[in-house]
N, CA, C and O atoms as a GROMACS GRO file, in nm:
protein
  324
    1UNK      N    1   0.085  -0.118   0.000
    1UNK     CA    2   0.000   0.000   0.000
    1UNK      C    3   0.089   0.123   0.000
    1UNK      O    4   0.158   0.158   0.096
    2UNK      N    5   0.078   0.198  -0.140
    2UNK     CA    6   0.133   0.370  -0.118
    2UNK      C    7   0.110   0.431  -0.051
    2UNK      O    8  -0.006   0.406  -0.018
    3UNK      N    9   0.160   0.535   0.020
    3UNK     CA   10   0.121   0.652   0.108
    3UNK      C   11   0.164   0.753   0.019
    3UNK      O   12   0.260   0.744  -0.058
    4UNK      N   13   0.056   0.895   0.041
    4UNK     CA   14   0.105   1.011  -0.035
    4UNK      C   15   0.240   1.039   0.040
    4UNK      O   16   0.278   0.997   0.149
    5UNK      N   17   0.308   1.132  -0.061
    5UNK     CA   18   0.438   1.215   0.064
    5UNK      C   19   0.344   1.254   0.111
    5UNK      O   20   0.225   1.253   0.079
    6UNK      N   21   0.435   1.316   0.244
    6UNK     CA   22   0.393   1.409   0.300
    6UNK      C   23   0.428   1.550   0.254
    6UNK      O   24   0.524   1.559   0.177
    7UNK      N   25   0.361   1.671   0.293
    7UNK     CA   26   0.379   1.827   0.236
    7UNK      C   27   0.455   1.848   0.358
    7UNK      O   28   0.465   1.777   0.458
    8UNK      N   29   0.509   1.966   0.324
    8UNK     CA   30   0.591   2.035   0.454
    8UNK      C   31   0.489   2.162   0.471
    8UNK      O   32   0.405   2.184   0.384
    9UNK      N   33   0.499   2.227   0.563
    9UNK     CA   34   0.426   2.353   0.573
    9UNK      C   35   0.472   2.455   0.470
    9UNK      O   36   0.593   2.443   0.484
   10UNK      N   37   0.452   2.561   0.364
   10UNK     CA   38   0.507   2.657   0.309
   10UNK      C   39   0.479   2.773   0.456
   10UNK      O   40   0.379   2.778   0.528
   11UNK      N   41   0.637   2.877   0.465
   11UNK     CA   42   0.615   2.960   0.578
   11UNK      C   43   0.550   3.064   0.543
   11UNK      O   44   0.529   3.111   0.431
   12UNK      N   45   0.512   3.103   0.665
   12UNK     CA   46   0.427   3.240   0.603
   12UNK      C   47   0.521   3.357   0.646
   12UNK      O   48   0.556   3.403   0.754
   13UNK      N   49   0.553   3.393   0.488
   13UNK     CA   50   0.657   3.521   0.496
   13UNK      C   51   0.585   3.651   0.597
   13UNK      O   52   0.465   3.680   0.606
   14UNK      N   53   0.697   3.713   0.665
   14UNK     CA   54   0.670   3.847   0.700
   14UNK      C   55   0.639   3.954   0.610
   14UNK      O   56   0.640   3.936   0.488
   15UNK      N   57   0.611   4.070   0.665
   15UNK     CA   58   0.612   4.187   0.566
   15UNK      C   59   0.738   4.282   0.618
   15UNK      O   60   0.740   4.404   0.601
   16UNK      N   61   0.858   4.193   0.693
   16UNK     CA   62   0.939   4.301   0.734
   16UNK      C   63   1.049   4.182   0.673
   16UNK      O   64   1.043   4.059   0.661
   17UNK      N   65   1.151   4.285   0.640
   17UNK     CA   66   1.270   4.210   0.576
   17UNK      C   67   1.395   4.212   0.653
   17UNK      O   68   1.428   4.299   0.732
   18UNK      N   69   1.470   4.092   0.617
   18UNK     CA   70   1.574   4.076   0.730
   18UNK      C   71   1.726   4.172   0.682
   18UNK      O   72   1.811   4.229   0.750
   19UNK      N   73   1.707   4.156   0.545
   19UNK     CA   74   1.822   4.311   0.536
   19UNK      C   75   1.797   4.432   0.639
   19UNK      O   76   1.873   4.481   0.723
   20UNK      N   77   1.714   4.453   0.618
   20UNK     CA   78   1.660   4.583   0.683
   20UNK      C   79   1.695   4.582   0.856
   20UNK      O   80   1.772   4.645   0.929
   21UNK      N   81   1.611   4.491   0.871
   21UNK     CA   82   1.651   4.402   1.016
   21UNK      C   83   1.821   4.436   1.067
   21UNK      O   84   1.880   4.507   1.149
   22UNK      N   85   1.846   4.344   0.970
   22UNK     CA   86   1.983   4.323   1.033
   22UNK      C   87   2.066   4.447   1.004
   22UNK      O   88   2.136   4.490   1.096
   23UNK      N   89   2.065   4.504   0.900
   23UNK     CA   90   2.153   4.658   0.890
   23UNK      C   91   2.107   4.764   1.029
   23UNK      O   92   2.186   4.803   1.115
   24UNK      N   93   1.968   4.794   1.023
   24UNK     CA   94   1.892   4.874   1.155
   24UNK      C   95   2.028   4.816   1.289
   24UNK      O   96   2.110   4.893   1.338
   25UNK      N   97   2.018   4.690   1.317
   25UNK     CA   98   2.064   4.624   1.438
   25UNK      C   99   2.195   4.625   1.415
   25UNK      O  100   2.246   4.570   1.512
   26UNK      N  101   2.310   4.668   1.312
   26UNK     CA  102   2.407   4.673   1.300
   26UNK      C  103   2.459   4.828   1.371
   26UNK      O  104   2.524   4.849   1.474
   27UNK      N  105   2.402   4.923   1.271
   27UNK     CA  106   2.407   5.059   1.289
   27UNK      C  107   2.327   5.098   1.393
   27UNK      O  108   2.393   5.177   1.460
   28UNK      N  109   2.208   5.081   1.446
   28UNK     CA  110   2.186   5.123   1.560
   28UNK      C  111   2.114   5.033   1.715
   28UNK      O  112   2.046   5.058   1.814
   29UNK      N  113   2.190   4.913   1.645
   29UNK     CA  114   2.198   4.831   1.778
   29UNK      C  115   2.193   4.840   1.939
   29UNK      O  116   2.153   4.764   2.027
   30UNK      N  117   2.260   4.986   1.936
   30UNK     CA  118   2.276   4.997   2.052
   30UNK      C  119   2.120   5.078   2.134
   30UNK      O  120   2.101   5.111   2.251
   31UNK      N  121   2.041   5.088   2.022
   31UNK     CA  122   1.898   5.171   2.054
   31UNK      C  123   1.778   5.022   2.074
   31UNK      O  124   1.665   5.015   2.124
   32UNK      N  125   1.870   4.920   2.010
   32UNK     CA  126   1.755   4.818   1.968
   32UNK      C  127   1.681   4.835   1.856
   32UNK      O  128   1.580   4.765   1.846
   33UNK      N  129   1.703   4.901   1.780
   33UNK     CA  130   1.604   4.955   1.649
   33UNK      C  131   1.597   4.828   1.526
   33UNK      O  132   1.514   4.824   1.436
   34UNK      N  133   1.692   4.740   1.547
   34UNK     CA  134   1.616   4.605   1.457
   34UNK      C  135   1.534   4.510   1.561
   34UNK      O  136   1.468   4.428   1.497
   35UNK      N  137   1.524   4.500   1.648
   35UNK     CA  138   1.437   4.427   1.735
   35UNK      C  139   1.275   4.468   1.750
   35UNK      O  140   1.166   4.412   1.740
   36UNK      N  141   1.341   4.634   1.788
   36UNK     CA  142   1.197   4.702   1.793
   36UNK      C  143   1.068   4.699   1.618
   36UNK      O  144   0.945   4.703   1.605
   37UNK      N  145   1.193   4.690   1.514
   37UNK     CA  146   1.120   4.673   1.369
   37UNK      C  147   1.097   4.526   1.378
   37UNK      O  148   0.980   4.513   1.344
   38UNK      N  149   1.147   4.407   1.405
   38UNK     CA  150   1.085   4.307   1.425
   38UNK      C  151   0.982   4.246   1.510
   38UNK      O  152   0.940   4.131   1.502
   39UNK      N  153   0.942   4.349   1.600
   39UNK     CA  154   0.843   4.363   1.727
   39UNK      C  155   0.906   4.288   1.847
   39UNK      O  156   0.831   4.271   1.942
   40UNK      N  157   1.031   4.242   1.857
   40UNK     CA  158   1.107   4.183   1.936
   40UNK      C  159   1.070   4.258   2.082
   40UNK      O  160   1.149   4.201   2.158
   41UNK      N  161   0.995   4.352   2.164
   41UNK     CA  162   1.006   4.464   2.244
   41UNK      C  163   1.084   4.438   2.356
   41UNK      O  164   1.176   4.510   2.393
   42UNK      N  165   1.035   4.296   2.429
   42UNK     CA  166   1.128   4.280   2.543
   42UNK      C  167   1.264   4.283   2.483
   42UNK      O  168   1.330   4.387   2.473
   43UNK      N  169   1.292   4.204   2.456
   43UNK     CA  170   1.485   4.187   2.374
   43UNK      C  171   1.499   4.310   2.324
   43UNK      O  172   1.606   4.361   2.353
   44UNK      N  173   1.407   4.394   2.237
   44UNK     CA  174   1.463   4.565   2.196
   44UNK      C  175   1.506   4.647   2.307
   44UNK      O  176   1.604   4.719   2.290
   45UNK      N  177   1.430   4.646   2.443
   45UNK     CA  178   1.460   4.705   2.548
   45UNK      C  179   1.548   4.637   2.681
   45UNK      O  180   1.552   4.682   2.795
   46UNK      N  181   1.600   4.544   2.641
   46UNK     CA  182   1.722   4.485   2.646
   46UNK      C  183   1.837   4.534   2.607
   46UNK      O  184   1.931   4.560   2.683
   47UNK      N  185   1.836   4.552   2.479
   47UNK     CA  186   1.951   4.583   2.397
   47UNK      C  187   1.933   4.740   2.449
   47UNK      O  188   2.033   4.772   2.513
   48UNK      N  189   1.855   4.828   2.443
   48UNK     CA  190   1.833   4.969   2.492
   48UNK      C  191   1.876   4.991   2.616
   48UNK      O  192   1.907   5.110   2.634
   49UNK      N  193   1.895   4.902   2.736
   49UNK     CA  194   1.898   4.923   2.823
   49UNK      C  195   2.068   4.899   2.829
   49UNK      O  196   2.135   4.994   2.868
   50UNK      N  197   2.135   4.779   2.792
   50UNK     CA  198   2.261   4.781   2.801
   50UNK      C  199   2.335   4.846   2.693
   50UNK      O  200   2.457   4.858   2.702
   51UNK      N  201   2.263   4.894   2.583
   51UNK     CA  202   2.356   4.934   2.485
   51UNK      C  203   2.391   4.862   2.413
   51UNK      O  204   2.511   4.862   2.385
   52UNK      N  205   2.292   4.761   2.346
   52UNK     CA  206   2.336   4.671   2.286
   52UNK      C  207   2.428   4.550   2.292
   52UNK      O  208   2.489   4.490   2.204
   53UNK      N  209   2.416   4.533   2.434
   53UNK     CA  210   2.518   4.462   2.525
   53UNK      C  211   2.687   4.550   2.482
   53UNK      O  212   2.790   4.492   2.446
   54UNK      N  213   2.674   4.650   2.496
   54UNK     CA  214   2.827   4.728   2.456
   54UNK      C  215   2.858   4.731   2.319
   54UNK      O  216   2.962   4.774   2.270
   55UNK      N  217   2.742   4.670   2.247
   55UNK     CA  218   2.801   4.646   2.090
   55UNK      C  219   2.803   4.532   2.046
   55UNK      O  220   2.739   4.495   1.947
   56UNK      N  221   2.881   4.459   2.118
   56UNK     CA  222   2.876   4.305   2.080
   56UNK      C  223   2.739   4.249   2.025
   56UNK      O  224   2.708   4.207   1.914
   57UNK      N  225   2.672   4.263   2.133
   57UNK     CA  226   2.522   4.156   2.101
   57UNK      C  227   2.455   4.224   2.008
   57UNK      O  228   2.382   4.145   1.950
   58UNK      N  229   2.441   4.372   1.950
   58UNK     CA  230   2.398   4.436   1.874
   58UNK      C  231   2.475   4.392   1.713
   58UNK      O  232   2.414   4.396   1.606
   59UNK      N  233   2.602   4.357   1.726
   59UNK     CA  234   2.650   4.338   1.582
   59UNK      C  235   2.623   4.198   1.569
   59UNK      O  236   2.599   4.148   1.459
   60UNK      N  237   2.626   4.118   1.695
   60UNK     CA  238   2.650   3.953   1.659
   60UNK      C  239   2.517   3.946   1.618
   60UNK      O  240   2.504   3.877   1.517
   61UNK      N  241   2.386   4.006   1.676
   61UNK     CA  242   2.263   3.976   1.657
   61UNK      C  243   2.178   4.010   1.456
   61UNK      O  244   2.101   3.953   1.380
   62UNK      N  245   2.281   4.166   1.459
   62UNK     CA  246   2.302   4.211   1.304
   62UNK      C  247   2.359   4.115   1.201
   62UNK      O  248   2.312   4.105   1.088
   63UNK      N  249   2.458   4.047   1.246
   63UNK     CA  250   2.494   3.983   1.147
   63UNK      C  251   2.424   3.827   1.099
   63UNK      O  252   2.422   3.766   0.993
   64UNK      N  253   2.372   3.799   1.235
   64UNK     CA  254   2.285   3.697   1.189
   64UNK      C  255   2.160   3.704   1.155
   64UNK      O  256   2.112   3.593   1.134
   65UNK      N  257   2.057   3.830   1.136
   65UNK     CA  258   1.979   3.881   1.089
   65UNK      C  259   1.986   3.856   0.910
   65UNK      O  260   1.895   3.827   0.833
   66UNK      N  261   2.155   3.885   0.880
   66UNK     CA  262   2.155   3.883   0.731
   66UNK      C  263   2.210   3.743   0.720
   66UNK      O  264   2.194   3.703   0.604
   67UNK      N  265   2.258   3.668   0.783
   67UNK     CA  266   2.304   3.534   0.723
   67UNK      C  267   2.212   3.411   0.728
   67UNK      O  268   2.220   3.311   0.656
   68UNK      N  269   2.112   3.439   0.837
   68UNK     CA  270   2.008   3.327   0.891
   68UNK      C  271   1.903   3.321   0.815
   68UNK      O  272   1.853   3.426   0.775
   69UNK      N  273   1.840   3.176   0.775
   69UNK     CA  274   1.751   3.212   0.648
   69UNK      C  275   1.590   3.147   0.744
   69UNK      O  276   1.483   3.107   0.698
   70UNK      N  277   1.633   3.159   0.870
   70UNK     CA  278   1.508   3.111   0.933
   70UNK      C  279   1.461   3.197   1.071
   70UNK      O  280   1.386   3.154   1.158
   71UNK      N  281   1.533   3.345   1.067
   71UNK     CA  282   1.470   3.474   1.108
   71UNK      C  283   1.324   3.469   1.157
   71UNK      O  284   1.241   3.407   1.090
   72UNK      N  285   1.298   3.516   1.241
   72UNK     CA  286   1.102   3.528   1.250
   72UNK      C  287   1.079   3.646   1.306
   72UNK      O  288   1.176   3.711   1.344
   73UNK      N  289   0.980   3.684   1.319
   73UNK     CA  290   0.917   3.839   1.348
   73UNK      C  291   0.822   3.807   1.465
   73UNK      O  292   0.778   3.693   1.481
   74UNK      N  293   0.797   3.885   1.526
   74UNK     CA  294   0.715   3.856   1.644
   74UNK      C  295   0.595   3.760   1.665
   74UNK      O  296   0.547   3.712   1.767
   75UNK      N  297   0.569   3.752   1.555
   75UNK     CA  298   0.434   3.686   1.527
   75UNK      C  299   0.481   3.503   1.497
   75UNK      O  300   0.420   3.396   1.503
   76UNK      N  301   0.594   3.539   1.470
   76UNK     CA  302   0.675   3.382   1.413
   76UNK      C  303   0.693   3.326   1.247
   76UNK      O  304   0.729   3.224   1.187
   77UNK      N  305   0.639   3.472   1.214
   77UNK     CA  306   0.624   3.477   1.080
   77UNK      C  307   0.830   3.466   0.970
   77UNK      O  308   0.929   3.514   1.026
   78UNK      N  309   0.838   3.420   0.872
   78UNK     CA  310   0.957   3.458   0.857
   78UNK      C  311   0.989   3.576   0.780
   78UNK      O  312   0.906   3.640   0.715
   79UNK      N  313   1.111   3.604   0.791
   79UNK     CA  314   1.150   3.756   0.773
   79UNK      C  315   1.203   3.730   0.591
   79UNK      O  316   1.300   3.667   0.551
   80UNK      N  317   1.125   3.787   0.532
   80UNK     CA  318   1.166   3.848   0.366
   80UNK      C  319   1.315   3.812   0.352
   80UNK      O  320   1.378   3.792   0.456
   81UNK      N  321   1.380   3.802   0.223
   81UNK     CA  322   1.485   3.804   0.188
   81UNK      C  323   1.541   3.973   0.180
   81UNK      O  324   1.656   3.998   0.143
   0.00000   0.00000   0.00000
C-alpha cells in the first residue's frame, strides 16, 4: 500500500525584511532599532537598556539577521529576503 508524501508547511513570509533588520541592528543596535522593527520589544529594550550589550550583542545579533535564512518576526512569521 502507497502513502502520499507528505507536504511540509510553506512559511508564512513576513512583511518586514531581514536586510533591513539586520543593517537597523548593525548601525543602531545599541537603541535596539532592529528588534523594535521586528516587534522583538522585550529583547529591543534589552539591547536599549545595556547598549546593545556594549556592541557586541547588537553586531552579533546584526549579522545573523543577514546570514540566517530562518529569522522570524514577532508573530513567528519569517522575515523576507
Amino acid at each position: 500500500m502507497a502513502y502520499p508524501p507528505q507536504q511540509q508547511p510553506q512559511p508564512q513570509w513576513s512583511d518586514k525584511s531581514k536586510v533591513t533588520a539586520g543593517l537597523l541592528q548593525i548601525f543602531l543596535g545599541g537603541f535596539g532599532v532592529g528588534r523594535f522593527y521586528t516587534g522583538h520589544i522585550g529583547m529591543a529594550i534589552g539591547q536599549l537598556v545595556t547598549c546593545g550589550g556594549f556592541g557586541i550583542w547588537s553586531l552579533i545579533d546584526g549579522i545573523l539577521f543577514l546570514t540566517s535564512d530562518n529569522r522570524t518576526d514577532a508573530q513567528g512569521r519569517v522575515l523576507r529576503p
